[in-house]
C-alpha positions as CSV (number, residue, x, y, z in Angstrom):
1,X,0.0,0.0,0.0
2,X,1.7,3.2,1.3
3,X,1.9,4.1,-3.1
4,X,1.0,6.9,-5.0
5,X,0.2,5.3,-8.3
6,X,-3.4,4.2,-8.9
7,X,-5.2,2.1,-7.1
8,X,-5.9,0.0,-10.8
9,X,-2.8,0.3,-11.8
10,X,-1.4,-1.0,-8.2
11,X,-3.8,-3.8,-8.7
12,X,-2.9,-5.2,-11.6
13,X,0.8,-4.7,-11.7
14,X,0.9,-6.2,-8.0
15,X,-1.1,-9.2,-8.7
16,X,1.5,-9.7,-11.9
17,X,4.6,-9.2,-9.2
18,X,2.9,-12.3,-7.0
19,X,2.6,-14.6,-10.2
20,X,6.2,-14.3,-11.1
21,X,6.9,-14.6,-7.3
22,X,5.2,-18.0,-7.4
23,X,6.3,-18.8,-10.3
24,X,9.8,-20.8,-9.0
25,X,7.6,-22.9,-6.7
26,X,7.0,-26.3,-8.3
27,X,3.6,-28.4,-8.1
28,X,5.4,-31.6,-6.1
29,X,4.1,-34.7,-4.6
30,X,3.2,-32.6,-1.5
31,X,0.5,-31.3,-3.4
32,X,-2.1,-34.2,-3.0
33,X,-5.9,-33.5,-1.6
34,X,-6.1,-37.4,-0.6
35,X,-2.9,-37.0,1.8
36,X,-3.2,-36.5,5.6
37,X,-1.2,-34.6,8.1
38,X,-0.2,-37.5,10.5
39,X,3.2,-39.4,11.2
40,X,4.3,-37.4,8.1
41,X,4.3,-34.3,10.7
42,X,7.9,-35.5,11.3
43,X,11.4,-34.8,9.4
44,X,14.8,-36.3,10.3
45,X,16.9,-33.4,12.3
46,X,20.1,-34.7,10.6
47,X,19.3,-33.8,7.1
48,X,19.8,-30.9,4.8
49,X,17.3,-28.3,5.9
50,X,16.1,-29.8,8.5
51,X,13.3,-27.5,9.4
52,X,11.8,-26.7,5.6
53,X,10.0,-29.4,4.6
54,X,6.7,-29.2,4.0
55,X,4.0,-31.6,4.8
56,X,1.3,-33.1,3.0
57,X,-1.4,-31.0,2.0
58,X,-4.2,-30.6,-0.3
59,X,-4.6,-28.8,-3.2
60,X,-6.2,-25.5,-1.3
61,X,-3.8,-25.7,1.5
62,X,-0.6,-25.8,-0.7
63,X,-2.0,-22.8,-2.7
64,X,-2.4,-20.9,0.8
65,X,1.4,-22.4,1.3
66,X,2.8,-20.6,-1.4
67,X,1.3,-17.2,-1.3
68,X,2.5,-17.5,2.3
69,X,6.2,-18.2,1.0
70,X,6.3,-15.7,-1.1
71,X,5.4,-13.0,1.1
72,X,7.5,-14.9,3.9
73,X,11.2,-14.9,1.7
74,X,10.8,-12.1,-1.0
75,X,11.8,-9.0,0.3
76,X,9.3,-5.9,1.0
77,X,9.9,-2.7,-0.5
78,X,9.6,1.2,0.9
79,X,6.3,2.9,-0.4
80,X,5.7,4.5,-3.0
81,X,6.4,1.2,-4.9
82,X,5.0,-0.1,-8.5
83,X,3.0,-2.8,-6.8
84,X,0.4,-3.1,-3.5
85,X,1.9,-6.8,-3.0
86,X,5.4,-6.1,-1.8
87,X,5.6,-2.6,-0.5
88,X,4.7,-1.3,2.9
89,X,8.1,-1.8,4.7
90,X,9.3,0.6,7.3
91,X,9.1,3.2,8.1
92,X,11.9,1.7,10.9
93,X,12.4,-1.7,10.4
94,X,15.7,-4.0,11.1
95,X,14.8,-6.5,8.1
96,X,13.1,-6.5,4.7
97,X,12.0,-10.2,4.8
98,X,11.3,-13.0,7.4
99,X,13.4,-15.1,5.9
100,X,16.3,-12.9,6.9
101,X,15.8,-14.3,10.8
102,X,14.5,-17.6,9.8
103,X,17.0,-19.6,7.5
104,X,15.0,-22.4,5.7
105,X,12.3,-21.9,8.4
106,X,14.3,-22.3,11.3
107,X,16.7,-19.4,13.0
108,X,19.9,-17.8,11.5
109,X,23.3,-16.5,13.0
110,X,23.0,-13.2,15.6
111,X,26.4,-12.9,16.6
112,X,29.2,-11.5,14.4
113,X,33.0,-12.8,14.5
114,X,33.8,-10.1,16.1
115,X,31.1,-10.6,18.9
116,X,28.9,-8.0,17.7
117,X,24.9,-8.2,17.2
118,X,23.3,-9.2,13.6
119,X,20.5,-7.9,12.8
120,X,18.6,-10.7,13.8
121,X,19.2,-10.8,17.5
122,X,16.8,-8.2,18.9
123,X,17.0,-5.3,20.9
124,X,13.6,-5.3,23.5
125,X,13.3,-1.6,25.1
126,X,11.4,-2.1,28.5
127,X,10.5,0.4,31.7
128,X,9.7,-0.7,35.0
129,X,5.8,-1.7,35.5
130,X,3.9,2.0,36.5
131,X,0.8,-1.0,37.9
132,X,-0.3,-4.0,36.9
133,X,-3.4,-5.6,37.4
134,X,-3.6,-8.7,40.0
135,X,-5.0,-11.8,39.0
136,X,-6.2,-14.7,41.2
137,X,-4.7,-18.1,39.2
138,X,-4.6,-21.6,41.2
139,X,-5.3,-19.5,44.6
140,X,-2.3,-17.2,44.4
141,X,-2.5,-13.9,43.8
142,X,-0.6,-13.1,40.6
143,X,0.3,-9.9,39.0
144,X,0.1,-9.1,35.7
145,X,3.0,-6.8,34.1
146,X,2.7,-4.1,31.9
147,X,5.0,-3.6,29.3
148,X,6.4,0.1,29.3
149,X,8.2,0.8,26.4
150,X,11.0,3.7,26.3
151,X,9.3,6.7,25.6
152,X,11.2,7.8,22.4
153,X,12.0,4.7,21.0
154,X,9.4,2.4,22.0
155,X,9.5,-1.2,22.4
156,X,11.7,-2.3,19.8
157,X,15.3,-0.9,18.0
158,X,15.0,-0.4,14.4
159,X,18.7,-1.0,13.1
160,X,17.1,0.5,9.2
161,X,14.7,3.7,8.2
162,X,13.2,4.2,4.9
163,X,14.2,7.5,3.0
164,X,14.7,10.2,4.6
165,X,14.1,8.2,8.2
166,X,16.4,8.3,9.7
167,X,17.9,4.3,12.0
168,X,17.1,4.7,15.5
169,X,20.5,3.2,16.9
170,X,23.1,0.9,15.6
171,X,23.1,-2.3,18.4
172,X,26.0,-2.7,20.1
173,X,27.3,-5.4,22.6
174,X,29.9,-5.5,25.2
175,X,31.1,-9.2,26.4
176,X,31.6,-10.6,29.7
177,X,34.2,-13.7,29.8
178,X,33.4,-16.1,32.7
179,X,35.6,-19.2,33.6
180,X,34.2,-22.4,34.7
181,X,35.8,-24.8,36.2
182,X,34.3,-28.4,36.4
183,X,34.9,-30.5,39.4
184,X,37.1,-32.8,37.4
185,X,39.3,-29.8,36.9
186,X,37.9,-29.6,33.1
187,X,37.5,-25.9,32.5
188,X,35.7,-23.7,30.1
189,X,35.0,-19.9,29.1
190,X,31.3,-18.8,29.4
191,X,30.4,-15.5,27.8
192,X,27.9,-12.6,28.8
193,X,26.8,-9.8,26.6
194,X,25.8,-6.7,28.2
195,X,24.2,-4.6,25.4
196,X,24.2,-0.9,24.3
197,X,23.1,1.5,22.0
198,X,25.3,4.1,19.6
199,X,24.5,6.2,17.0
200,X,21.1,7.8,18.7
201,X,19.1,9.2,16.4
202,X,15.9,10.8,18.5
203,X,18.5,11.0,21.3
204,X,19.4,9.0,24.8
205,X,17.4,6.3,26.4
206,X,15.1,6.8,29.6
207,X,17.7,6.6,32.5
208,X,15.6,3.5,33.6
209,X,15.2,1.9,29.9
210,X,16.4,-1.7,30.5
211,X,17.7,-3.3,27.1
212,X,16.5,-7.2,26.7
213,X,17.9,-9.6,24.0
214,X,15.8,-11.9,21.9
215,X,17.0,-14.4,18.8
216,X,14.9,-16.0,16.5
217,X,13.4,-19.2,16.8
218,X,13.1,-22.3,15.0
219,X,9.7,-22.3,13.3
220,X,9.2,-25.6,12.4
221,X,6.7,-28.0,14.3
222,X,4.6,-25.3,15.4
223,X,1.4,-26.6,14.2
224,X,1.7,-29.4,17.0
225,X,2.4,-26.7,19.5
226,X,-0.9,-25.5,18.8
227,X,-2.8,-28.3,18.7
228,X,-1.9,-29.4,22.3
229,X,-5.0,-29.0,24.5
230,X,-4.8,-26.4,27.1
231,X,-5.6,-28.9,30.0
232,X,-2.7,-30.9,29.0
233,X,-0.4,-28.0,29.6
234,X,-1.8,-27.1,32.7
235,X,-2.0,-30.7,34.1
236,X,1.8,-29.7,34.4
237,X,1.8,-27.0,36.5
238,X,2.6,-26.3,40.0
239,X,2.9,-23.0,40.6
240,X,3.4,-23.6,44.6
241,X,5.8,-26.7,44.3
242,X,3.0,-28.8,46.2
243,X,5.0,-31.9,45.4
244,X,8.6,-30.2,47.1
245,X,10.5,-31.1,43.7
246,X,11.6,-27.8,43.4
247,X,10.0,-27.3,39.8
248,X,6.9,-25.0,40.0
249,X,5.8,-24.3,36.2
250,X,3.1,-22.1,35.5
251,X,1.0,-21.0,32.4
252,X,1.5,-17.2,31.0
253,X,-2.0,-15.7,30.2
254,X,-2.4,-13.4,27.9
255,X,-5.4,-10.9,28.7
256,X,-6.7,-9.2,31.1
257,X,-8.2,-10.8,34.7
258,X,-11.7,-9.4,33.6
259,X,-11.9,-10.8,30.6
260,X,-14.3,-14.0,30.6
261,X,-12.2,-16.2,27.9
262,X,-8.4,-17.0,28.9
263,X,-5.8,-16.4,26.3
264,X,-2.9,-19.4,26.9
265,X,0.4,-18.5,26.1
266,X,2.7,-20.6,24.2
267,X,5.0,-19.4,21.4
268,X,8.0,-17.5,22.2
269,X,10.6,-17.0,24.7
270,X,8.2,-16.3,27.4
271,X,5.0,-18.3,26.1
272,X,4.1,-14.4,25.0
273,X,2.0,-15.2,21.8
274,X,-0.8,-17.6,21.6
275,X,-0.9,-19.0,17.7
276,X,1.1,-18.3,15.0
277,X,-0.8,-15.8,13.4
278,X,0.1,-13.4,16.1
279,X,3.5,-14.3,17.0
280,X,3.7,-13.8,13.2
281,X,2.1,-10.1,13.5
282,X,4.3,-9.0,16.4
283,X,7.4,-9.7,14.2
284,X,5.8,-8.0,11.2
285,X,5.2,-4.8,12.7
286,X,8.3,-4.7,15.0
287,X,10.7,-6.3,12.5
288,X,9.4,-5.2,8.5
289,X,7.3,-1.8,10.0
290,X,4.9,-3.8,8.1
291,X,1.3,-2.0,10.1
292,X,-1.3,-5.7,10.5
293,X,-4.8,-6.3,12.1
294,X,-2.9,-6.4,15.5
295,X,-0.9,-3.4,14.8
296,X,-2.8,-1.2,12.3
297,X,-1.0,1.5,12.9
298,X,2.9,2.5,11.9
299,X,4.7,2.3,15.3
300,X,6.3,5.4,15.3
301,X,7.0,7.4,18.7
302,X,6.0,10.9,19.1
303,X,9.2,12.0,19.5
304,X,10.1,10.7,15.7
305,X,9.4,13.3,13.0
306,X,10.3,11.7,10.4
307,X,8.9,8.4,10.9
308,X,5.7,10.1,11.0
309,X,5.9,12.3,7.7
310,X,6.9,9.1,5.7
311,X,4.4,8.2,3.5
312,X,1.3,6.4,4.6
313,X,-0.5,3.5,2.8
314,X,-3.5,4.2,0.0
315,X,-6.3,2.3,1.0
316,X,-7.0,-1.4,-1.4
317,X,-9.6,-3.9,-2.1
318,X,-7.9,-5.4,1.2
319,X,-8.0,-2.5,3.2
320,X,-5.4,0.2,4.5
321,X,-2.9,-2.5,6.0
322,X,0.8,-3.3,4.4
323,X,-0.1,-6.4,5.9
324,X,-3.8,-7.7,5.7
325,X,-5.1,-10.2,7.8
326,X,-5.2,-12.7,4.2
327,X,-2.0,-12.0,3.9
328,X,-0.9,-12.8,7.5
329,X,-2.8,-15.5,7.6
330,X,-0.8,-16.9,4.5
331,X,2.2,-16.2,6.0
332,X,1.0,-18.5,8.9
333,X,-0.3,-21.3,7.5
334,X,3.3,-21.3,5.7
335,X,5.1,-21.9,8.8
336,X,2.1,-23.9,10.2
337,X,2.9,-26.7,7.7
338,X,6.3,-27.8,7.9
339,X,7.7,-31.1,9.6
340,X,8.7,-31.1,13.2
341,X,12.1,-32.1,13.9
342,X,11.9,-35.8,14.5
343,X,15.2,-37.4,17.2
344,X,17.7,-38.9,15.2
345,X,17.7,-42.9,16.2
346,X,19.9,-43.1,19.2
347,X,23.1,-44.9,19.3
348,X,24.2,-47.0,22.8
349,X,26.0,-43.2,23.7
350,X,22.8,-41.4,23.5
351,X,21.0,-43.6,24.8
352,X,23.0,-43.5,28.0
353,X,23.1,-39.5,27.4
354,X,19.0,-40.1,27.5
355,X,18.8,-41.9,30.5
356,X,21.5,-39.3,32.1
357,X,19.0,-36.4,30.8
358,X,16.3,-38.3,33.0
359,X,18.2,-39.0,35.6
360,X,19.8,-35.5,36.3
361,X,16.5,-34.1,36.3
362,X,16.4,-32.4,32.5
363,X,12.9,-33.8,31.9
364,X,11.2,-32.3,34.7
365,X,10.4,-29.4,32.4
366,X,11.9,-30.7,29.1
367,X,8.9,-32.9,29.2
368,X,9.7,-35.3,26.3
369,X,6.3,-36.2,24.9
370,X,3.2,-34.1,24.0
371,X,-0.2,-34.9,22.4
372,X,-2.5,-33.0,20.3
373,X,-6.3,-32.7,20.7
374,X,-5.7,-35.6,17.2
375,X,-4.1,-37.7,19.3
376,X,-0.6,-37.3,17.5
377,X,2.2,-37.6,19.9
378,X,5.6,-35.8,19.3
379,X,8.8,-34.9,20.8
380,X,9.6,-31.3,21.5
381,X,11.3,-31.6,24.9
382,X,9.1,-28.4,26.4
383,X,6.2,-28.2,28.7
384,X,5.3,-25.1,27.0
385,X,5.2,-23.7,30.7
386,X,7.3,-20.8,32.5
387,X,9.7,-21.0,35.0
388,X,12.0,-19.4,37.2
389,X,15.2,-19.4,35.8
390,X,17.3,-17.4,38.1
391,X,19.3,-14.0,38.5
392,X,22.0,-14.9,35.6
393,X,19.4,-15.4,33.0
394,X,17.3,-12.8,34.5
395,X,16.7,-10.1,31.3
396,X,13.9,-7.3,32.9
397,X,11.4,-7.5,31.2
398,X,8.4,-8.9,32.1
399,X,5.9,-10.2,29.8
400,X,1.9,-10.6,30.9
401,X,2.5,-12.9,34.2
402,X,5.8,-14.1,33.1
403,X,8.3,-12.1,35.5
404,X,11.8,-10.9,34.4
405,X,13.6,-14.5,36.1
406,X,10.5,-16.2,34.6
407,X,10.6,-18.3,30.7
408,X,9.2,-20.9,28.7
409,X,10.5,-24.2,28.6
410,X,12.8,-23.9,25.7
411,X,11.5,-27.0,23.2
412,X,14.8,-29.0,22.4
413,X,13.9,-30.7,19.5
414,X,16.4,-28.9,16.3
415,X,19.1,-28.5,18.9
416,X,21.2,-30.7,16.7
417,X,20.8,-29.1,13.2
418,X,21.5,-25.8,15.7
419,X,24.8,-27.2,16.8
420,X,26.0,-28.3,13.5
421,X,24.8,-24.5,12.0
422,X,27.2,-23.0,14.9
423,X,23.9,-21.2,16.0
424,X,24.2,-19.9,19.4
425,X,21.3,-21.0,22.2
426,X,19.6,-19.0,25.1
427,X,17.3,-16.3,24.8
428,X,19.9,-13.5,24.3
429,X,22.2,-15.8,22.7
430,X,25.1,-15.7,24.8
431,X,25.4,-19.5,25.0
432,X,27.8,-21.0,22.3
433,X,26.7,-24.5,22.8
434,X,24.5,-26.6,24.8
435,X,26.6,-27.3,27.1
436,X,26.8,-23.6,27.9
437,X,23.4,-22.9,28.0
438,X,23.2,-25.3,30.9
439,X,25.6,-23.8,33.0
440,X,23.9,-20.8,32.7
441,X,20.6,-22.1,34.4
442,X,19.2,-21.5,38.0
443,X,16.3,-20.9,39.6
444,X,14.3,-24.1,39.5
445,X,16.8,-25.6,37.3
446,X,19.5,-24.8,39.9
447,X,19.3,-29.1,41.3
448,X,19.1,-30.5,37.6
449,X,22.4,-28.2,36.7
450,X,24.5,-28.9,40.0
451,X,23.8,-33.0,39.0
452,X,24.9,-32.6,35.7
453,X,27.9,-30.9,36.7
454,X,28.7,-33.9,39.6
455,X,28.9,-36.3,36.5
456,X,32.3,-37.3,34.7
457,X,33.4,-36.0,31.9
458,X,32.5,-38.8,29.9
459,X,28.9,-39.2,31.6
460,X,28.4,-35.3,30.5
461,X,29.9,-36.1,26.9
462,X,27.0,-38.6,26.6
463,X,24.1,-36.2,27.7
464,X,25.2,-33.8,24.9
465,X,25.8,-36.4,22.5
466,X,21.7,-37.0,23.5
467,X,20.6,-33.7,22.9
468,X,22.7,-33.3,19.3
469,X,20.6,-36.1,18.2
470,X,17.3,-34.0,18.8
């Protein structure tokens, strides 16, 4: 939208740009109205792509597949633009496609080799909670946080500006070198990023602005994710440890106490989004500037001149929205049908690895199996509940009832295709390996660390071994 050109020539000229954006995709045997999404949900985490195949679908869903991929890996374009389909991006964005954070559907590098931020690790701008409501859930008295974004730059750092818009800040990192020495007297360096902002362009930050770090996620075997009943999610929690195990997950709701219908909480780092479709419109607006039916309007701050004289969208047979809600939709059932990582078949040193995972205490929130409401089981090592994970990993930013200690149960499945892409784990990506990433836990997962430290080297090489073959 956002174009100056008429609206029939926008029309015809965009619906041109989607054929020939389609145009690469092939007809395959995926495309076959008599096929079934069931054990075929599953792909085999050692091979090429691991998280971009596609499953079975019929004729109608493949067509809503490929309009989804187009708009999910061609890139977006600044208004005004020879086409409707394609332009829309900015004003502020960081990236001009979402394929940009999400490498053949599942996450991409964030961390430069010279320890610097990508643009696809993001920069979360967050104030202390003003109030927040108070919600009674399982008998305790909960609150429910507020996001405050920073008052000039909002809640999100645009590394890019269209035009004459100017970037908001260039993302900066300093790193923290930590030495860990295990009781064997086998050593390691763990590393810390502390990030910061240069280049201002509106000028400083709120004195109490706290800066939170966020990478991509895989994307594949989401579809399962949301087909998981809610009372199988909360069958899990235990918000007041009544069984003294030390592991008290709890579910993150999404809307307000007085609302009759509870949103659950599932996708994300902190089980902030509900379904794809809006985890999929959060990134939209706060990554592309790309305005949605959850965020019709350009999110530029008051402060931001220019961002608000950029040009502004022409209204279309689909509305005023870069991004309408057929589109998005689109977009969404594209990452809705891909293949779940499937566990690679375990040799006798995973195995024991497996039985070490159990044993230490992993699978007390890295619940191996769930089932959907179809009665399809998988394996994405998550509970899809939050938990305390202590001060290290604490970030300050809250997120509905999730508190700043408090995230979701980080599903493990594609940890393997992760290790062998040299992709970095955590949610601020500090950790360069699983291994890492579990000496960086606490809170609830403070026991289940301290064991798997207590084990031999060669016990601790066998529980990694495990999780590579997820």
């Amino acid at each position: 939208m956002k174009s100056n050109y008429r609206k029939s020539a926008k029309n015809l000229l965009g619906s041109l740009f989607l054929i020939l954006a389609s145009s690469h995709f092939v007809h395959s045997e995926t495309n076959s109205s008599t096929n079934n999404v069931n054990s075929d949900e599953f792909t085999n985490a050692a091979g090429k792509q691991p998280f971009s195949h596609a499953i079975k679908m019929s004729d109608e869903e493949f067509d809503q597949y490929i309009l989804g991929r187009s708009f999910f890996t061609i890139p977006w374009v600044e208004a005004p633009s020879a086409t409707t389909a394609r332009d829309g991006l900015g004003p502020h964005f960081s990236s001009n496609t979402c394929v940009s954070c999400h490498i053949n559907n599942g996450s991409a590098a964030t961390i430069s080799s010279d320890n610097q931020p990508l643009r696809s690790l993001v920069f979360k701008l967050t104030q202390p909670s003003k109030q927040s409501s108070r919600w009674l859930i399982n008998n305790i008295d909960t609150p429910m946080h507020e996001n405050v974004p920073d008052p000039v730059y909002g809640a999100q750092v645009s590394i890019r500006g269209n035009g004459k818009v100017k970037p908001e800040a260039q993302t900066r990192l300093n790193m923290e070198l930590i030495s860990f020495t295990y009781p064997d007297g086998q050593s390691l360096l763990l590393t810390k990023f502390i990030p910061y902002l240069d280049q201002l362009a509106y000028g400083p930050l709120a004195k109490d602005t706290v800066i939170s770090l966020r990478q991509p996620p895989i994307l594949a075997g989401l579809r399962l994710i949301e087909q998981v009943p809610e009372k199988e999610i909360l069958a899990w929690e235990d918000p007041s440890d009544s069984n003294d195990d030390g592991i008290s997950g709890r579910a993150n709701w999404l809307n307000s106490p007085d609302q009759d219908e509870k949103i659950l909480g599932r996708l994300n780092w902190k089980a902030s989004a509900p379904n794809i479709v809006a985890q999929t419109a959060n990134a939209a607006a706060h990554d592309l500037g790309l305005t949605n039916p959850h965020f019709p309007e350009e999110l530029c701050q008051p402060a931001q001149t220019d961002c608000l004289a950029a040009p502004k969208g022409d209204d279309t047979r689909l509305g005023h929205l870069d991004l309408p809600m057929l589109r998005l939709q689109a977009i969404a059932s594209f990452i809705r049908d891909h293949k779940a990582p499937q566990t690679i078949t375990l040799d006798n040193k995973a195995n024991q690895g497996k039985k070490l995972f159990e044993t230490v205490g992993c699978a007390s929130c890295h619940r191996p199996t769930l089932t959907t409401s179809e009665g399809i089981e998988f394996q994405p090592y998550s509970d899809l509940l939050l938990h305390d994970m202590g001060d290290e990993l604490q970030d300050g930013r809250p997120e509905f009832l999730a508190t700043e200690r408090e995230f979701r149960t980080a599903p493990l499945w594609g940890v393997g295709a992760r290790v062998r892409a040299h992709q970095r784990f955590l949610h601020d990506a500090r950790a360069k390996t699983p291994e890492e990433a579990i000496l960086w836990h606490g809170g609830e997962a403070e026991m289940a660390k301290s064991k798997f430290i207590k084990l031999d080297q060669e016990q601790r090489l066998a529980l990694l071994h495990f999780l590579e073959q997820l």
